[in-house]
C-alpha positions in Angstrom: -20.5 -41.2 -34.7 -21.1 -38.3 -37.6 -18.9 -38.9 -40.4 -15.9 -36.6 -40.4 -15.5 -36.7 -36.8 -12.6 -38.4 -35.1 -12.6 -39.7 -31.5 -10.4 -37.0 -30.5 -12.9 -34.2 -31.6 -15.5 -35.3 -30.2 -14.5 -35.9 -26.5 -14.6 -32.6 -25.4 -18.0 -31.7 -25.8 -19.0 -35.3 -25.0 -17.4 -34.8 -21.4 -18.9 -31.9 -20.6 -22.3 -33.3 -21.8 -21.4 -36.1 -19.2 -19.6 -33.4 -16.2 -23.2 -30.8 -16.5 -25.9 -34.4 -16.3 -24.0 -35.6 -13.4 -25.5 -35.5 -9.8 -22.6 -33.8 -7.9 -23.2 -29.9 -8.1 -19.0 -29.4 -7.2 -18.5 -31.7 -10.6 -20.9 -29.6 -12.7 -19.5 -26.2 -11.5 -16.3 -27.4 -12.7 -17.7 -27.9 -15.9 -18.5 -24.9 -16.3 -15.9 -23.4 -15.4 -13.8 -25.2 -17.9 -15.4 -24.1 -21.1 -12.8 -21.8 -22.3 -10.5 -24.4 -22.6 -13.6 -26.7 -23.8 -14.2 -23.7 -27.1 -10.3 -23.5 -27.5 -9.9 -27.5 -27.8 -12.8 -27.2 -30.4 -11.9 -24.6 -31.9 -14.4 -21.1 -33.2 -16.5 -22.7 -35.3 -17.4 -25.4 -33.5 -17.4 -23.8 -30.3 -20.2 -21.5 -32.1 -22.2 -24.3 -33.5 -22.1 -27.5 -31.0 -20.9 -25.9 -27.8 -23.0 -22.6 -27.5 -26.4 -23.7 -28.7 -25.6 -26.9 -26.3 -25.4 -24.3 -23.2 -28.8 -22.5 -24.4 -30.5 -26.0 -24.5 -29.1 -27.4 -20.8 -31.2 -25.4 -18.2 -29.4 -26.6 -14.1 -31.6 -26.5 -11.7 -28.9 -25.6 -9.7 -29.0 -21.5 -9.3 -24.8 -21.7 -8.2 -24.2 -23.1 -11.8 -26.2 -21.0 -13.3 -24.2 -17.8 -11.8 -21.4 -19.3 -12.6 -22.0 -20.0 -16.7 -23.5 -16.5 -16.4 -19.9 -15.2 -15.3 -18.3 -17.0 -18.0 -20.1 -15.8 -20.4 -19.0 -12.4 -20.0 -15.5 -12.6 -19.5 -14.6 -12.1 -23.0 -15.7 -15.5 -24.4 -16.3 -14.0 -27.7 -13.0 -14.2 -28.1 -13.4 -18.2 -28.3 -15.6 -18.4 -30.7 -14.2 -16.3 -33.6 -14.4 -12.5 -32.3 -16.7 -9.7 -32.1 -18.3 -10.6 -34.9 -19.6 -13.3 -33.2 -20.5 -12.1 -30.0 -24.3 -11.7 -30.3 -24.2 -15.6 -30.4 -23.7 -15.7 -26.7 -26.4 -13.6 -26.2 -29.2 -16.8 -26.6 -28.0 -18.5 -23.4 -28.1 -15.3 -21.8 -31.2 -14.4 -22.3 -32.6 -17.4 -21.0 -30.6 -17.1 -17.7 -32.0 -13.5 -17.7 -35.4 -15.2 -17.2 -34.5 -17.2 -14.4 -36.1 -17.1 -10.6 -33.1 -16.2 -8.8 -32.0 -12.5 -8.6 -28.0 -13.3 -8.4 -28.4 -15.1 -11.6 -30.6 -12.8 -13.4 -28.1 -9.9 -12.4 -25.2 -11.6 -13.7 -26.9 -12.5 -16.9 -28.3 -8.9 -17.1 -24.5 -7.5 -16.5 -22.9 -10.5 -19.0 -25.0 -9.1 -21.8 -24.2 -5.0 -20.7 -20.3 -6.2 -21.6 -21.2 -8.4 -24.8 -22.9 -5.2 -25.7 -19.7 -3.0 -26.2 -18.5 -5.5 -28.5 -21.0 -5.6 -31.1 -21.3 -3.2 -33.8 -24.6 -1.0 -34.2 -26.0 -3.6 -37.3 -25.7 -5.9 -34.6 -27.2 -4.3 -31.5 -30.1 -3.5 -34.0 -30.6 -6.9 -35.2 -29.7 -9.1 -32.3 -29.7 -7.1 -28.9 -32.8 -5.2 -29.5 -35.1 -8.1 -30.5 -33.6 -9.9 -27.3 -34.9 -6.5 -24.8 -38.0 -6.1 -26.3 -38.8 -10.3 -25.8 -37.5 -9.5 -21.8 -39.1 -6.3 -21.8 -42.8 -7.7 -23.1 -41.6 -11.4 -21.2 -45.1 -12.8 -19.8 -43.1 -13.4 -16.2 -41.7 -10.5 -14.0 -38.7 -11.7 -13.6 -37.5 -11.2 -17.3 -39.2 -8.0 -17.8 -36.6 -7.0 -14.4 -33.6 -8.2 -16.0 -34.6 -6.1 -19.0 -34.2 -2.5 -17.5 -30.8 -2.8 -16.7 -30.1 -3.6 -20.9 -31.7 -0.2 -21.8 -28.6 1.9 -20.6 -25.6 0.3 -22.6 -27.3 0.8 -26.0 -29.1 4.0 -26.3 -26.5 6.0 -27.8 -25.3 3.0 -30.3 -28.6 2.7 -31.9 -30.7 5.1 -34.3 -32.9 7.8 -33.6 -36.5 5.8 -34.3 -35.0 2.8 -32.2 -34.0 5.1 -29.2 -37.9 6.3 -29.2 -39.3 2.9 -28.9 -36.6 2.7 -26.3 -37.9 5.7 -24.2 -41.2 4.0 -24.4 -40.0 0.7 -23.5 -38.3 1.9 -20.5 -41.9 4.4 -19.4 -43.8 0.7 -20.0 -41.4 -0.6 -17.1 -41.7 2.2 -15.0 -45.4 1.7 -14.9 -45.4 -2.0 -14.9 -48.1 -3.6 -12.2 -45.6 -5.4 -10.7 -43.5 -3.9 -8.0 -40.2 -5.8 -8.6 -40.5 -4.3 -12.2 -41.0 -0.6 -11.1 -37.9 -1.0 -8.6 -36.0 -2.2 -11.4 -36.7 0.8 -13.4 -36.2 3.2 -10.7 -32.7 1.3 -10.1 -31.6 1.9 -13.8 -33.4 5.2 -14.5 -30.5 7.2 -13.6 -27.9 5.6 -15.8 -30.5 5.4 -18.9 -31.0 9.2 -17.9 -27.4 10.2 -18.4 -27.9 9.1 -22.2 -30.7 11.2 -22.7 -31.0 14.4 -24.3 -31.9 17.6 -22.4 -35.0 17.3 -24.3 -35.4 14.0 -23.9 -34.8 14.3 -19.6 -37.7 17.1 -20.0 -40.3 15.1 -21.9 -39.7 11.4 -21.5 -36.8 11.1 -18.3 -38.8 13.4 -15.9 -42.2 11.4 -16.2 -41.0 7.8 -15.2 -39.5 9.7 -12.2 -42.3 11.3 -11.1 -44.3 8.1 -11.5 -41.9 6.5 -9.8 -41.2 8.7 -6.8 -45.0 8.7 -5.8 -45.0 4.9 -6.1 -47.4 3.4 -3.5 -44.0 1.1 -2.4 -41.2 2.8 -0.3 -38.7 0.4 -1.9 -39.4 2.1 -5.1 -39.8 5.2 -3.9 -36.3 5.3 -2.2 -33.9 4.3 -5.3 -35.7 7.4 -6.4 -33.5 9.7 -4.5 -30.3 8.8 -6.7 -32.3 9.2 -10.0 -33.2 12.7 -8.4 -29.6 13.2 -8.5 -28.6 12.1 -12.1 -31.7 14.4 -13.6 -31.2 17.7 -11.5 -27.4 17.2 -12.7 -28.5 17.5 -16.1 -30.9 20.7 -15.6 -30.2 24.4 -15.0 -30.5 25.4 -11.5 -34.0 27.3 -12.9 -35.1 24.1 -14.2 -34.7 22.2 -11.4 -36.6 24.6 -9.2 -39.6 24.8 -11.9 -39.7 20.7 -12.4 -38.6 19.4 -9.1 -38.5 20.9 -6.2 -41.4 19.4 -5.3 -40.0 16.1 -5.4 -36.9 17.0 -3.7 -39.5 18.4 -0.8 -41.8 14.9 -1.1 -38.4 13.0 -0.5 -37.0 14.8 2.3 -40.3 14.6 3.9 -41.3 11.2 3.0 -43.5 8.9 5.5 -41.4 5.9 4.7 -37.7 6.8 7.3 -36.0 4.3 4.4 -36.6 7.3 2.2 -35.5 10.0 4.3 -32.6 7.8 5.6 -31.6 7.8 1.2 -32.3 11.5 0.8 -29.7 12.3 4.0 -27.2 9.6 2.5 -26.6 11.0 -0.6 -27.5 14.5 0.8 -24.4 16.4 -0.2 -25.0 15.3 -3.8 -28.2 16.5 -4.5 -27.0 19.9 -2.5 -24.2 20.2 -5.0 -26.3 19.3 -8.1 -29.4 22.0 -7.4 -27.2 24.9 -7.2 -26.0 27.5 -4.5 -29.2 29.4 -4.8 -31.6 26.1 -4.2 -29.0 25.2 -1.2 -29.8 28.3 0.6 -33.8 29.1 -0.3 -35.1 25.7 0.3 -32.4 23.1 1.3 -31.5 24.1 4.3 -34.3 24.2 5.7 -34.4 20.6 5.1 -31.7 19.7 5.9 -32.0 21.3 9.6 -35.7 18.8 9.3 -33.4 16.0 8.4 -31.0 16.2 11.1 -34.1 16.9 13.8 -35.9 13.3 12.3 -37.5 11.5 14.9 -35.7 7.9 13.3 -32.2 7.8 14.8 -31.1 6.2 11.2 -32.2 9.4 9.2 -30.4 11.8 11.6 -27.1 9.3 11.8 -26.9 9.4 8.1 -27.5 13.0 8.0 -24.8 13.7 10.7 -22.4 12.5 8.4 -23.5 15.0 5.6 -22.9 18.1 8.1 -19.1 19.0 6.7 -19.8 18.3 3.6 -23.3 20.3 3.5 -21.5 23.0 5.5 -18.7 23.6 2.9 -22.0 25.3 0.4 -22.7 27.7 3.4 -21.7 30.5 4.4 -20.1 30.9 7.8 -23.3 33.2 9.5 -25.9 30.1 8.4 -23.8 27.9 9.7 -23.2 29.3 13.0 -27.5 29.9 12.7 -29.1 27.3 11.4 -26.4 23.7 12.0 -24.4 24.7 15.2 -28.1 24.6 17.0 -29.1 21.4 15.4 -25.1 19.7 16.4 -25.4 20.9 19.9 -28.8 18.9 20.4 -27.5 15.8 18.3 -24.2 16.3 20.4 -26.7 15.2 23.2 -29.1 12.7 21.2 -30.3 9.2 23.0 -29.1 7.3 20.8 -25.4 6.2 20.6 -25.1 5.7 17.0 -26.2 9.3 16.4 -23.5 10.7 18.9 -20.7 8.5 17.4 -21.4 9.4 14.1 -21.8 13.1 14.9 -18.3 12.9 16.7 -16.7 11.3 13.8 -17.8 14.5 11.4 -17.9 17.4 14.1 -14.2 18.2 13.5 -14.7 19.2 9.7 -17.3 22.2 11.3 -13.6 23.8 12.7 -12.1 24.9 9.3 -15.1 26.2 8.2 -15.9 28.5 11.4 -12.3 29.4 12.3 -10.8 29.6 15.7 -12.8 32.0 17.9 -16.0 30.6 16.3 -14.4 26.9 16.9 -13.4 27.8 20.8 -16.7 29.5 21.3 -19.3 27.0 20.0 -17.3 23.6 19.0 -15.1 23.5 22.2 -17.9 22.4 24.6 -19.2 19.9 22.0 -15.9 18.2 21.9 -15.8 18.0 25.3 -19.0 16.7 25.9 -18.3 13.9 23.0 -14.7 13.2 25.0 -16.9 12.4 28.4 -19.4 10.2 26.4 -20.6 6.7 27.7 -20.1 5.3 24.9 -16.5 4.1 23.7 -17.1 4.2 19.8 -18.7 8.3 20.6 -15.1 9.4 22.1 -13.0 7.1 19.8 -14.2 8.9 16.6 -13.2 12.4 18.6 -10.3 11.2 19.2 -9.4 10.2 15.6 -10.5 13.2 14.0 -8.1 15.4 16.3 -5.8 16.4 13.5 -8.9 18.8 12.0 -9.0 20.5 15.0 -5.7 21.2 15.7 -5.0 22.9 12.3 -7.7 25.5 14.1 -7.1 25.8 17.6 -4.7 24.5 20.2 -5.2 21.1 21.4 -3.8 22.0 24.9 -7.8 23.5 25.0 -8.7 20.0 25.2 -5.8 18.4 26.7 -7.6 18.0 29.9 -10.5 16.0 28.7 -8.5 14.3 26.5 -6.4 13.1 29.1 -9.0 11.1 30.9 -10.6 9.7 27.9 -7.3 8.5 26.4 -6.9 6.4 29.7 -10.7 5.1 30.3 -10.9 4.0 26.4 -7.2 2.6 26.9 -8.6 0.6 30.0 -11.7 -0.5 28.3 -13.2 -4.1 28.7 -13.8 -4.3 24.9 -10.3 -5.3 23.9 -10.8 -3.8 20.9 -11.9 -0.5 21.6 -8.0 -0.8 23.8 -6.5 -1.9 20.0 -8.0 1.2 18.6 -6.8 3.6 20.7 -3.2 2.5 20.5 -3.3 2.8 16.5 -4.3 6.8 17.5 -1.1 7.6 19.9 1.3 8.4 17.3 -1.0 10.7 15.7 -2.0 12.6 18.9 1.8 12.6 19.7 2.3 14.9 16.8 0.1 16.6 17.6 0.4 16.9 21.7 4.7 16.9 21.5 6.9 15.1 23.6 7.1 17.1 27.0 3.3 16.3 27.2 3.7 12.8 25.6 6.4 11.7 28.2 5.0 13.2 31.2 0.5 11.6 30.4 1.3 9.2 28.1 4.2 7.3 28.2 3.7 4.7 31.2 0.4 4.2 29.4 1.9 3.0 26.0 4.5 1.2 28.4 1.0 -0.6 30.3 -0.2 -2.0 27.2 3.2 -4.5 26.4 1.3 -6.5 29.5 -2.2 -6.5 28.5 -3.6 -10.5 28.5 -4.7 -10.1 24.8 -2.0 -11.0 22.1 -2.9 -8.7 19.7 -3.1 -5.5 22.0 1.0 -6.8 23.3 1.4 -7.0 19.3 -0.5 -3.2 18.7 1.5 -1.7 21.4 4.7 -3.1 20.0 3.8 -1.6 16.4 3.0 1.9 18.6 6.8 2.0 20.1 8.5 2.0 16.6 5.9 4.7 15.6 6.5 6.5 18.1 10.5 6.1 17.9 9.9 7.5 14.4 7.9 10.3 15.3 10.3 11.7 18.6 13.9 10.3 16.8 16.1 7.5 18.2 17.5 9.4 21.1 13.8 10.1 22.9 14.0 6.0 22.3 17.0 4.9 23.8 15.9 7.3 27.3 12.1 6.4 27.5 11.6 2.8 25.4 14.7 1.1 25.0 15.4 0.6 29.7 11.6 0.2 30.0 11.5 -2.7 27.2 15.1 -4.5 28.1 13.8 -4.4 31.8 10.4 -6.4 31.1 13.1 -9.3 30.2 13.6 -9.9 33.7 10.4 -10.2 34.6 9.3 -13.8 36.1 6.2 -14.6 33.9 7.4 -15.5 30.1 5.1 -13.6 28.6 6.6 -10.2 29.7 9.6 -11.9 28.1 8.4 -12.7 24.9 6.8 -9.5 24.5 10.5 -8.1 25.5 11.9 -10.0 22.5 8.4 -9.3 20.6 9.6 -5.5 21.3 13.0 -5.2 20.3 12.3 -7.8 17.1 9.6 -5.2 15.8 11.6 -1.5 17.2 15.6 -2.7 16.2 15.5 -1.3 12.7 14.0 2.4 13.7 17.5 2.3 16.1 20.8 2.6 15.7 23.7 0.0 15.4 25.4 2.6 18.8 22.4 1.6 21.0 21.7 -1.7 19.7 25.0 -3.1 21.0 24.9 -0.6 24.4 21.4 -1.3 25.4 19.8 -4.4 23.5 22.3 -7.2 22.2 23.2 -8.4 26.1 19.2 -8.7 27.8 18.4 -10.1 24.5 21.7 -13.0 24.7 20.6 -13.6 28.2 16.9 -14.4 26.7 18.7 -16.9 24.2 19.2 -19.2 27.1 15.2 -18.6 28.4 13.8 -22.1 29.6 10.2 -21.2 27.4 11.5 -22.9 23.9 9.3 -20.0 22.5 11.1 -17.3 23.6 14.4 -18.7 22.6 13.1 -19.3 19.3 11.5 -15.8 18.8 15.5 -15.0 20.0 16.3 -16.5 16.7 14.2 -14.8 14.8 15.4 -11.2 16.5 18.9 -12.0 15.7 17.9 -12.3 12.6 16.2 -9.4 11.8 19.2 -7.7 13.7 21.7 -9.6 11.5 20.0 -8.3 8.5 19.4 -4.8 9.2 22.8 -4.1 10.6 24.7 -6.5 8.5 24.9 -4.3 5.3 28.4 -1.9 6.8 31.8 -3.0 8.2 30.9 -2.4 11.9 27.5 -4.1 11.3 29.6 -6.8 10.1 32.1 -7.2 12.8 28.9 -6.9 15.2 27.0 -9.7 13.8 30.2 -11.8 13.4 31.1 -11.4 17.1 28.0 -11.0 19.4 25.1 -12.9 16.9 26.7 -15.6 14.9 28.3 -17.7 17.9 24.8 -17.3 19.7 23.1 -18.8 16.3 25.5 -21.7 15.9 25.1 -22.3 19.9 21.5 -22.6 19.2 22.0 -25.0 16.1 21.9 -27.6 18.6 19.4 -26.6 20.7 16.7 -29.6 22.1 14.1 -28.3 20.6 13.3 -28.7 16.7 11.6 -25.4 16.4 14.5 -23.6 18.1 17.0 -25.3 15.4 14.9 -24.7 12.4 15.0 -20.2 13.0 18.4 -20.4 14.5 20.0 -22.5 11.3 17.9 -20.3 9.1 18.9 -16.6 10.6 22.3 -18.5 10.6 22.1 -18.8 7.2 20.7 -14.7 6.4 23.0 -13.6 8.8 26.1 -15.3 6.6 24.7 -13.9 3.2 24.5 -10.4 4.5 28.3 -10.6 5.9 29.4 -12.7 2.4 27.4 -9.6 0.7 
């Protein structure tokens, strides 16, 4: 043992030594993990002299505890081992995990020393951090010299003016490095070490590595292009970009990789916005139309979902010209996921053309969506009614609606069933309650039977929406009998989902219909043979107890028609129904105490 050193001091480091040269992965995660409170039982200095230098030397060969010392490492650990002034000690460990073969690792490490780097002071960045990116950026393996382009960004702007130009030409070396993996790096990070660049800077050294990257011979390069595309023409006059890329922007759209096309119709609003109105309407859409016509179903579902957006730059004529044509044939395309995602995005068209354009050229389209095969294709219709009917009136579509509401509520898919209920409050806004009560209302009614639990438990959920959206009296004529009458029904589960019902639609009532309509059926149901139901009975007089509790008459009402029912069930047979009718008991007494 060195001399100084007492037993005490030196366990801690001595454990982990043990935990991170043990065989069990679990016990060296966990050793990692616990080196925060490994620096604070040894204290800065130590921690900085014993413990780091330790972690730089022990290389797992295990990549989960490698990620996870890479995650500590960034969560302010500087803070453990004296301060800022410190930090760039913690970038040696890092750097080596930046080397490693795994990408998780590697990105963590890369992302570690991104956060150490707004610590450190500029004297530091140029004596530490830089050093450590030009070794990863000149690293003889690929891997390192991939971690290193994702360092370039943080610094640029902390460092001085001759070490940002060997910075531009560190980052150009990794844009034209052989390996792939390297270039995609680069054309991952260009855009953030762009948006540190001067406007000179974009013009002389930013808008080379693009070009060299967006004619890479690999489409995986090629397509993280389309966001860097974004970031420079952002930065440029509307002139500018037209002079220094337009070409690009035409290469992109046009690509012969569809993984490139499908990035340039993702983020096509974007680049639409950053080129300028008069680039929109010379040469965009007229690539956009060539987007949405693609023969890959994933370019023109990813471009369907740019059409509001897009639109919103246009001017009412072009639309009705050049995207109406091109939503009427998608409105009719083969594949499914092109129809559902044109359905979900078809509605935003309505605002921009105003109702006679809307009733004239959208109408049909809806209707055609509303009668699709496919359950997702009218779903997203469906949802995105509200649009429409700030434009035209929905009765227009009532009649296809109508039949589409019931085949998706009668689907196989019990899910596509779930989704539909979560619409009917918002179409009841928007359809009113003469219409509601007459199509509608037996249907929501239907659904409290359905065989799967969670459609009972949606439609349940969909009666105290609706209760909120027509008031209590529309409730207590069209829910309340319909609910209270499933109680009678021979098979328990119509029961349960009565007591389901009321447990879930009591507090959007009234104390006046409560005890008129719902306290007696639901007494009767405390008696039920099924030890679930008179449990769940419990639990309804419970929520009852609580909700009404809180005024004299709610007091009097709990005291007379709920507590003697709760005590009754105190000694129930079964240990379930004890245990919710003691503890609504219990509730039920505080609120009438309070």
């Amino acid at each position: 043992m060195e001399p100084g050193y007492t037993m005490e001091d030196i366990a801690p480091i001595a454990v982990l030594m043990d935990e991170l040269r043990s065989e069990d992965v679990q016990l060296r995660l966990n050793a990692i993990h616990s080196i925060p409170t490994i620096a604070l039982a040894l204290g800065p200095d130590r921690a900085r002299d014993e413990l780091v230098p330790f972690l730089q030397d022990s290389v797992d060969d295990e990549d989960e505890v490698l990620l996870a010392l890479a995650k500590e490492l960034g969560r302010n650990f500087e803070e453990y081992i004296g301060g800022k002034q410190f930090a760039h000690v913690l970038l040696g460990p890092l750097e080596n995990l930046s080397a490693v073969e795994e990408t998780l690792v590697r990105d963590k490490a890369a992302e570690s020393i991104a956060t150490i780097a707004e610590v450190l002071s500029t004297p530091q960045i140029e004596e530490f951090y830089i050093p450590l990116l030009k070794r990863l950026s000149q690293g003889e393996w690929f891997t390192s010299r991939t971690s290193s382009a994702a360092l370039y960004p943080p610094v640029y702007n902390k460092v001085s003016w001759s070490i940002q130009e060997d910075l531009r030409k560190g980052f150009a070396a990794l844009g034209a490095d052989d390996t792939p993996m390297v270039r995609r790096a680069a054309a991952k990070w260009l855009g953030p070490f762009v948006k540190n660049l001067s406007k000179q800077h974009v013009l002389s050294d930013g808008l080379p590595i693009y070009r060299r990257l967006q004619s890479d011979d690999q489409d995986s390069v090629r397509l993280l292009t389309v966001e860097d595309l974004i970031v420079i023409a952002k930065q440029l006059t509307p002139p500018e970009v037209k002079e220094q890329l337009l070409k690009q922007i035409r290469h992109s759209i046009a690509d012969k990789s569809w993984r490139v096309r499908y990035m340039a119709a993702t983020h096509f609003n974007e680049l639409a916005e950053a080129v300028g109105t008069e680039l929109v309407r010379e040469e965009l859409i007229g690539q956009y139309v060539q987007l949405l016509k693609d023969n890959e179903a994933e370019v023109r579902t990813a471009a369907a979902g740019q059409i509001p957006g897009f639109s919103k730059l246009l001017e009412k004529e072009v639309i009705l010209a050049r995207i109406v044509p091109c939503v009427r044939d998608l409105s009719h395309d083969a594949s499914q996921h092109v129809r559902a995602a044109l359905a979900n995005h078809i509605s935003g068209l309505a605002p921009l053309l105003g109702r006679d354009a809307t009733i004239e050229h959208l109408l049909p389209l809806f209707l055609h969506l509303l009668k699709d095969e496919f359950p997702e294709v009218r779903l997203n219709v469906i949802s995105k009614l509200e649009t429409v009917n700030g434009v035209i009136d929905i009765e227009l579509l009532s009649d296809s609606l109508l039949p589409a509401i019931i085949e998706l509520a009668e689907d196989k898919s019990w899910r596509v069933r779930q989704a539909i209920i979560e619409y009917i409050p918002l179409l009841a806004t928007q359809l009113g309650k003469p219409f509601f009560d007459e199509q509608l209302g037996n249907l929501c009614m239907s659904w409290l039977g359905d065989t799967v639990f969670s459609i009972r438990e949606s439609a349940t959920i969909n009666l105290k929406k609706l209760t909120e959206v027509f008031g209590v009296d529309w409730a207590k004529v069209q829910i309340v009998p319909k609910v209270m009458g499933m109680g009678q029904h021979p098979n328990y589960l119509y029961r349960m989902t009565t007591v389901q019902a009321i447990t879930t639609i009591a507090p959007s009532l009234n104390l006046a219909i409560v005890q008129a309509e719902i306290i007696g059926p639901l007494l009767q149901l405390a008696e039920d043979p099924i030890p679930n139901i008179r449990f769940n009975v419990a639990k309804s007089l419970e929520i009852l107890a609580t909700t009404y509790g809180n005024t004299t008459e709610g007091r009097e009402f709990v005291r007379k028609s709920i507590v003697p029912v709760l005590e009754q069930q105190k000694t129930d047979s079964d240990a379930d129904v004890r245990y919710f009718a003691a503890r609504a008991l219990q509730k039920a007494s505080a609120d009438m105490l309070g």
